[in-house]
C-alpha positions as CSV (number, residue, x, y, z in Angstrom):
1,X,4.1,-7.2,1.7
2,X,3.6,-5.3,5.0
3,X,5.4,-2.2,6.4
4,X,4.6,-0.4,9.7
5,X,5.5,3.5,9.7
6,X,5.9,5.5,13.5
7,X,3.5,8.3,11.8
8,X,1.1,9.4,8.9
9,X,4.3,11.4,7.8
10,X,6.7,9.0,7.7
11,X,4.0,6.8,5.7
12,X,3.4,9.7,3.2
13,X,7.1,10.6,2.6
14,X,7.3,6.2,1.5
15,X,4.2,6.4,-0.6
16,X,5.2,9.4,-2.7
17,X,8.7,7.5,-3.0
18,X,6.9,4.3,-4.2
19,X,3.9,5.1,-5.5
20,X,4.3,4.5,-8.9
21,X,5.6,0.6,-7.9
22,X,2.8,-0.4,-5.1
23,X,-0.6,-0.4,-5.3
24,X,-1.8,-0.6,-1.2
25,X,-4.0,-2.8,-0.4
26,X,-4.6,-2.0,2.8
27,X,-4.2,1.2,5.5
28,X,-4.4,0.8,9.4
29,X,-3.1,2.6,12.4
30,X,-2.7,0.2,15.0
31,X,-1.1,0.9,18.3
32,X,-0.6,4.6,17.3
33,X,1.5,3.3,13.7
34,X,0.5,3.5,10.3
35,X,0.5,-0.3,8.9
36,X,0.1,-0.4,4.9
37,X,-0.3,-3.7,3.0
38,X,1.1,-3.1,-0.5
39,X,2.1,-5.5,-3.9
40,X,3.6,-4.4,-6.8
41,X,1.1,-2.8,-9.3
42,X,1.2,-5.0,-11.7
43,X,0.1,-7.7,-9.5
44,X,-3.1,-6.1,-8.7
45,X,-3.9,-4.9,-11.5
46,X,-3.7,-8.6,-12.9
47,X,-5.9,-9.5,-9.7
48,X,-7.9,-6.7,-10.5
49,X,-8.7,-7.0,-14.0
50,X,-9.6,-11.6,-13.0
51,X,-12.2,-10.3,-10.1
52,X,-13.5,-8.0,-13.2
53,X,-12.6,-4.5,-11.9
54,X,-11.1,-3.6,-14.7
């Protein structure tokens, strides 16, 4: 999943709402917005723990 936030603010104000669902995956600021890939935490900790990170 994919969202694009206007500013590191608005970013941070979502994670601390949805940190404990979402594991991100990925963090980018592109054209001046933050872009975060995120799946559910269960998801990648299953991915996770099959590439042996876990």
């Amino acid at each position: 999943m994919t969202e694009t936030f206007n500013n590191w603010t608005e970013y941070d104000a979502w994670l601390i709402q949805h940190y404990e669902e979402f594991a991100m995956t990925k963090v980018d600021e592109i054209d001046g917005k933050v872009v975060v890939e995120y799946m559910p935490k269960a998801e990648w900790e299953k991915q996770e723990r099959a590439a042996g990170r876990m």
